[in-house]
ZAVEXDREN-551062 format. One record per residue: x, y negated, z negated of N, C-alpha, C, O, CB in turn; residue in three letters. Coordinates in steps of 0.001 Angstrom, whole numbers, plus 500000, padded with zeros to 6 digits. Glycine has a CB too. Layout:
<rs>
XYZXYZXYZXYZXYZALA
...
</rs>
This chain:
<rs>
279629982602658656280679981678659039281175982022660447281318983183660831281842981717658017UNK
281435980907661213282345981095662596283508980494662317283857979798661363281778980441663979UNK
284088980879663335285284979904663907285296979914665099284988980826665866286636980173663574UNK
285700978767665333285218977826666572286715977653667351287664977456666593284437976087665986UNK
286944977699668510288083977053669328287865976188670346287386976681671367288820977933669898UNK
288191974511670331287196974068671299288913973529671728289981973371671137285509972892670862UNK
288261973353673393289064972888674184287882972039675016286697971855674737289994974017674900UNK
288670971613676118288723970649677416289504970654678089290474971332677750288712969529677350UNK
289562970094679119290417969276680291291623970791680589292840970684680440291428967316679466UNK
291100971763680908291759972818681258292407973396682899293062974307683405290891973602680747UNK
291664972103683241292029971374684932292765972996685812293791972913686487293810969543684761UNK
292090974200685637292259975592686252293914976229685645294752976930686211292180975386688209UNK
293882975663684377295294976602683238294331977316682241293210977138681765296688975291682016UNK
295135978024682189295118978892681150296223980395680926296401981318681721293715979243681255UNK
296858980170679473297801980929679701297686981964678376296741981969677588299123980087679926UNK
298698982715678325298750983773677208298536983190675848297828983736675002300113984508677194UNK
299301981833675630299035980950674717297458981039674109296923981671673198299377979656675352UNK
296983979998675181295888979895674823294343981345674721293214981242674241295794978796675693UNK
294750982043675124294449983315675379294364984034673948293454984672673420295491983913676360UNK
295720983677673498295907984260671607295194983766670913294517984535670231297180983998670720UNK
294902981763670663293712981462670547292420981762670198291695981844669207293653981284671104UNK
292403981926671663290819982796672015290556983633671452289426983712670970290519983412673160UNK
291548984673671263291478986303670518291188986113669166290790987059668486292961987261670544UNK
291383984714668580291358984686666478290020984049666521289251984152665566292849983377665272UNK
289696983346667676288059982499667052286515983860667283286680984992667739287583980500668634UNK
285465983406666922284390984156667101284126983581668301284031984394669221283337984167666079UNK
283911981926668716283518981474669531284127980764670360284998980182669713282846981122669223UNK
284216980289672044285038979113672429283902978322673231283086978829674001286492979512673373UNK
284037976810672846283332975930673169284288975532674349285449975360673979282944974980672061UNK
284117975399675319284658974057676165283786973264676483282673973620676872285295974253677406UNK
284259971741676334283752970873676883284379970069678335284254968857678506283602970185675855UNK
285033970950679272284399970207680837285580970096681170286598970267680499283445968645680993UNK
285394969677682685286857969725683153287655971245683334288799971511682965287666968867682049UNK
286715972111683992287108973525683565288342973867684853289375974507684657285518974745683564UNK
287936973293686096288398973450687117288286975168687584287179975705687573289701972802686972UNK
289205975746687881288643976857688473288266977898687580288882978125686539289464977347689389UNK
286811978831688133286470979405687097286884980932686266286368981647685406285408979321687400UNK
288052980922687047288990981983686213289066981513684860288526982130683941290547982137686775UNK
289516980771684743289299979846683169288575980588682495289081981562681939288523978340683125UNK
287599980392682408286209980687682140286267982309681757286423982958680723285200980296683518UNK
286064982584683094286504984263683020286688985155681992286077986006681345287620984479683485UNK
288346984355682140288762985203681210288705984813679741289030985721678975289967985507681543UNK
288385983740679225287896983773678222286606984505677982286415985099676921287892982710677965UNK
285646984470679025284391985078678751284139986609678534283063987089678175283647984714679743UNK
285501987437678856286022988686678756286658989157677706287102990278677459286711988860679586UNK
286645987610676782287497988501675087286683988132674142286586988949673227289275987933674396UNK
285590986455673978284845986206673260283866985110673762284209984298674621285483986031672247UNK
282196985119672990280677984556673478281610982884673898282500982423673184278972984504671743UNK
281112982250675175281943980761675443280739980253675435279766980955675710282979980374676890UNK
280641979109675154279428977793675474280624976414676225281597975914675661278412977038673358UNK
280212976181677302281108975237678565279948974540678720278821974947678439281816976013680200UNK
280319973221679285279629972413679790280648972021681153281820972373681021279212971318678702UNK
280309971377682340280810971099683642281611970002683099281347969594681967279741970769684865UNK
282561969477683778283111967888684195283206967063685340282575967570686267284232967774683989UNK
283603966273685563283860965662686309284787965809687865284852965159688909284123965066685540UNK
285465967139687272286393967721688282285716968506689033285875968567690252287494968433687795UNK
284658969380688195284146970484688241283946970579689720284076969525690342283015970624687367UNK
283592971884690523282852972026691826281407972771691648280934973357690674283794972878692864UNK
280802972489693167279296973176692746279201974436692457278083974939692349278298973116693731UNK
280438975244692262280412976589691799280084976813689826279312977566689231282061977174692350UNK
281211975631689252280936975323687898279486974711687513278790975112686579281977974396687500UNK
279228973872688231277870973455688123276923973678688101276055973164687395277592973055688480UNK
276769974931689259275509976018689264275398976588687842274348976570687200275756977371690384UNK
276728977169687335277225977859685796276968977341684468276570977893683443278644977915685686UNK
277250976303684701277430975537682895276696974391683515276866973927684643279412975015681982UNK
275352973789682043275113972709682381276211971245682251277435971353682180274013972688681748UNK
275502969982682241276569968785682070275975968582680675276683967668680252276543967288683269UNK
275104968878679700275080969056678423274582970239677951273777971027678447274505968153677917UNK
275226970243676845274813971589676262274010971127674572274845970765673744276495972736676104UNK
272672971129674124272731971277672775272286972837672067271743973764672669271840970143672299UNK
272612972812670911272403974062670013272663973788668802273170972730668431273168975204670314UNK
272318974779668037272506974774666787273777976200666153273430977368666329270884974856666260UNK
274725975995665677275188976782665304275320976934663544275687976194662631276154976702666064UNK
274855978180663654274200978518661956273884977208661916273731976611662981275303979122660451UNK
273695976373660376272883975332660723273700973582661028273395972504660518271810975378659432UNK
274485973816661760274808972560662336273926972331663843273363973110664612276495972549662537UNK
274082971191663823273276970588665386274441970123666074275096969186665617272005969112665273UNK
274792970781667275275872970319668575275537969855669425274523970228670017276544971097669235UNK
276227968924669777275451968599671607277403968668672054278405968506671357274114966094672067UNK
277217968962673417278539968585674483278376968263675341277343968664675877279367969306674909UNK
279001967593675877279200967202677427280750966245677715281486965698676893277675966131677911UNK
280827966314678950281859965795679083282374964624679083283411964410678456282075966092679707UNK
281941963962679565281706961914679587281114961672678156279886961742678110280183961085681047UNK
281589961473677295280401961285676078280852960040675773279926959230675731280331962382674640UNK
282062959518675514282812957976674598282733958658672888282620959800672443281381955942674775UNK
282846957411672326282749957735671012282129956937670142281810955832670582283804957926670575UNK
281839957209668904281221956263667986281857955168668325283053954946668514281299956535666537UNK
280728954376668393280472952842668835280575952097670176280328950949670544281279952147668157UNK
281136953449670878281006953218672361280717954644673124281470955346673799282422952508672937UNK
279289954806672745278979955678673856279033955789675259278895954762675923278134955824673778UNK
279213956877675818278519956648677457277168955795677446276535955829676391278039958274678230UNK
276772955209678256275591954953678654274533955976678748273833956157677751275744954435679691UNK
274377956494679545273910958023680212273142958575678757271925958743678677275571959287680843UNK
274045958801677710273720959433676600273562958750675440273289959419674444274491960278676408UNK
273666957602675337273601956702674141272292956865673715272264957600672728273935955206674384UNK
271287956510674029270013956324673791269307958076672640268603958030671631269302956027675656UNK
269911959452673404269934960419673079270659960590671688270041961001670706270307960995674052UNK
271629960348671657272067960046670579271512959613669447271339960293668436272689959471670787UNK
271217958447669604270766957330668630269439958536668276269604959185667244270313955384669450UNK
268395958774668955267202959339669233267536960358667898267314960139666707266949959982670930UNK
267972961205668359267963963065668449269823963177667577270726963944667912267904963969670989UNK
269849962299666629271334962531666326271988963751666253271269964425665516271619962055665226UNK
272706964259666510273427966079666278274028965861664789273791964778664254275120966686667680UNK
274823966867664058276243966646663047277252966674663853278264965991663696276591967765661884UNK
277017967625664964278534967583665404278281967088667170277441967666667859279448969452665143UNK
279034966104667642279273965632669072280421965499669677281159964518669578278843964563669261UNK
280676966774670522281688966396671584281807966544672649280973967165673309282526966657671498UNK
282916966003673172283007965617674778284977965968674932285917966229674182282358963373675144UNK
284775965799676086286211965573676354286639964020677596286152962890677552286716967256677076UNK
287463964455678367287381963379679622288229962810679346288898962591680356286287962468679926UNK
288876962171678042289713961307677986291410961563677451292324960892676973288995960471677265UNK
291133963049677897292597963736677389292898963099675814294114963245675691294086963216678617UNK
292516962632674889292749962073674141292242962948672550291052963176672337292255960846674622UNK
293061963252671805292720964082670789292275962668669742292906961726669261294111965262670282UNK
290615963199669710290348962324668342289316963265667457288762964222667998289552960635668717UNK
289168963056666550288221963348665220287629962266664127288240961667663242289030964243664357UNK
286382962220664447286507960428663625284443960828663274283557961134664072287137958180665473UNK
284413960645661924283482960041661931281966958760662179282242957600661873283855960262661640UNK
280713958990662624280060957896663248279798957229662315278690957652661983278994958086664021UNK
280158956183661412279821955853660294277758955662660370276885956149659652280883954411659978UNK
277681954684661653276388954761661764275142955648661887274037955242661526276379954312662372UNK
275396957176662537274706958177662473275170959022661372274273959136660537274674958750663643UNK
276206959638661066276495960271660007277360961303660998278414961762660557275191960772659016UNK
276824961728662580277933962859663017279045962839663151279485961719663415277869963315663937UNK
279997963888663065280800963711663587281622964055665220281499965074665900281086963939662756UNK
282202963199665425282939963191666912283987963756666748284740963580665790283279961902667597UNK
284256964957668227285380965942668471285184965605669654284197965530670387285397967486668078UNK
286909965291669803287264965515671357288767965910671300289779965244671080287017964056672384UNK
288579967124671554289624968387671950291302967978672365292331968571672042288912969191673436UNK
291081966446673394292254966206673917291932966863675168290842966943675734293470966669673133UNK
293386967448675600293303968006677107294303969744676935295265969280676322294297966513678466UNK
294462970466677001294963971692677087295750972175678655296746972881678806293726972546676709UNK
295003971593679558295528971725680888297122971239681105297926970790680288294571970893681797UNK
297221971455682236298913970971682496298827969500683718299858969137684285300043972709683458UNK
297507968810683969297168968044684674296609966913683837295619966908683106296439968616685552UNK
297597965823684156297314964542683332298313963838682608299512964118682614296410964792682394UNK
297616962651681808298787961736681339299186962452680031300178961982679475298342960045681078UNK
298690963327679544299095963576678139300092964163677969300331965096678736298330964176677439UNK
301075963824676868302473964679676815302694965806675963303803966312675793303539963866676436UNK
301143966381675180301159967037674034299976967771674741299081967091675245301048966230672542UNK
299941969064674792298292969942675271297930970341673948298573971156673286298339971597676456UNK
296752969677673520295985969674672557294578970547672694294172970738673840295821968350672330UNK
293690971174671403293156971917671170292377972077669736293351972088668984293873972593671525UNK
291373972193668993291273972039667640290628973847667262290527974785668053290107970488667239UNK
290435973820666409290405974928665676289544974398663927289865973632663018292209975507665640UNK
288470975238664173287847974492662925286151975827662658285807976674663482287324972209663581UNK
285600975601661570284694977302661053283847975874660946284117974676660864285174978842659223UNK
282638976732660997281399976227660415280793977464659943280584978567660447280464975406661411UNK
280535976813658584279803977746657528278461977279656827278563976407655964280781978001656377UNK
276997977877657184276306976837656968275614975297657924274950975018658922277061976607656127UNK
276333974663656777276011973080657266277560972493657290278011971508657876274845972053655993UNK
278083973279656597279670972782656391280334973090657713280241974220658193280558973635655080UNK
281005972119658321282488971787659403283831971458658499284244970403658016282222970148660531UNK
284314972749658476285141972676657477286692973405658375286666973835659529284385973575656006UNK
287933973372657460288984974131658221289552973652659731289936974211660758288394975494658381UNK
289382972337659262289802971780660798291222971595660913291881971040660033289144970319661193UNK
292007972329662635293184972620662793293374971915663861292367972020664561293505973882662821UNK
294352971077664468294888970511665631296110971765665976297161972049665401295496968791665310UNK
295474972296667097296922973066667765297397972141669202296624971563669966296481975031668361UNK
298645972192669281299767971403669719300706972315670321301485973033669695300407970615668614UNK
300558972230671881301395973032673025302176972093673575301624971039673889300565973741674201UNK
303634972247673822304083971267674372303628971591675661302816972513675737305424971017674161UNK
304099970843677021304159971118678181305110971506679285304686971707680423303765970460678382UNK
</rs>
């Protein structure tokens, strides 16, 4: 079993908060939008990270993390990236991949927007983190928290920072 801490949209924050976080999961996923790579850093200094770039990103992040990432963790199938959309409205870019090569689990970030929703049509499910950073429209810095055991995505937590 893991536990997983996925974020996004961390637009070069990161604080003690999220730091404590970091310290309870096995793993931290980000999906994009890392901004500067202290971020990174120092998460990569307390536990294993899998990042993908965003849109903000510079060619320093880019050289670093690809713009998708897939894997398998124990036996779920992940893909990330940052631009993704959601069931029933993919990106373009990646739709086709999708449909193709379905994952269980797909996420993205980009849209500061905390969702969790099943694809009724593929069967995966969609995570998108929200935004954690202190840059943007969102009034809640969001974050999820969730184990995979197996095949099972189970123990799913919304953590909620004000700003």
């Amino acid at each position: 079993m893991k536990k997983i801490l996925l974020l996004s949209d961390t637009h070069s924050h990161i604080d003690e908060t999220i730091i404590k976080h970091v310290k309870q999961a096995d793993e931290v996923w980000h999906a994009g939008d890392i901004g500067d790579l202290k971020v990174t850093d120092a998460i990569e200094a307390l536990k294993p990270l899998r990042a993908v770039y965003g849109n903000i990103d510079d060619a320093k992040a880019r050289a670093t993390f690809p713009l998708d990432l897939k894997f398998n963790c124990e036996d779920v199938s992940v893909y990330i990236t940052h631009i993704g959309g959601y069931p029933g409205k993919y990106n373009q870019r990646i739709r086709e991949d999708i449909y193709a090569n379905t994952p269980k689990l797909f996420i993205c970030g980009h849209s500061h927007i905390l969702k969790v929703m099943p694809d009724k049509k593929t069967g995966l499910l969609h995570m998108n983190p929200g935004a954690i950073g202190l840059h943007g429209f969102h009034k809640v810095r969001t974050m999820l928290r969730f184990e995979i055991d197996g095949s099972k995505i189970q123990n799913l937590e919304v953590i909620e920072l004000s700003r």
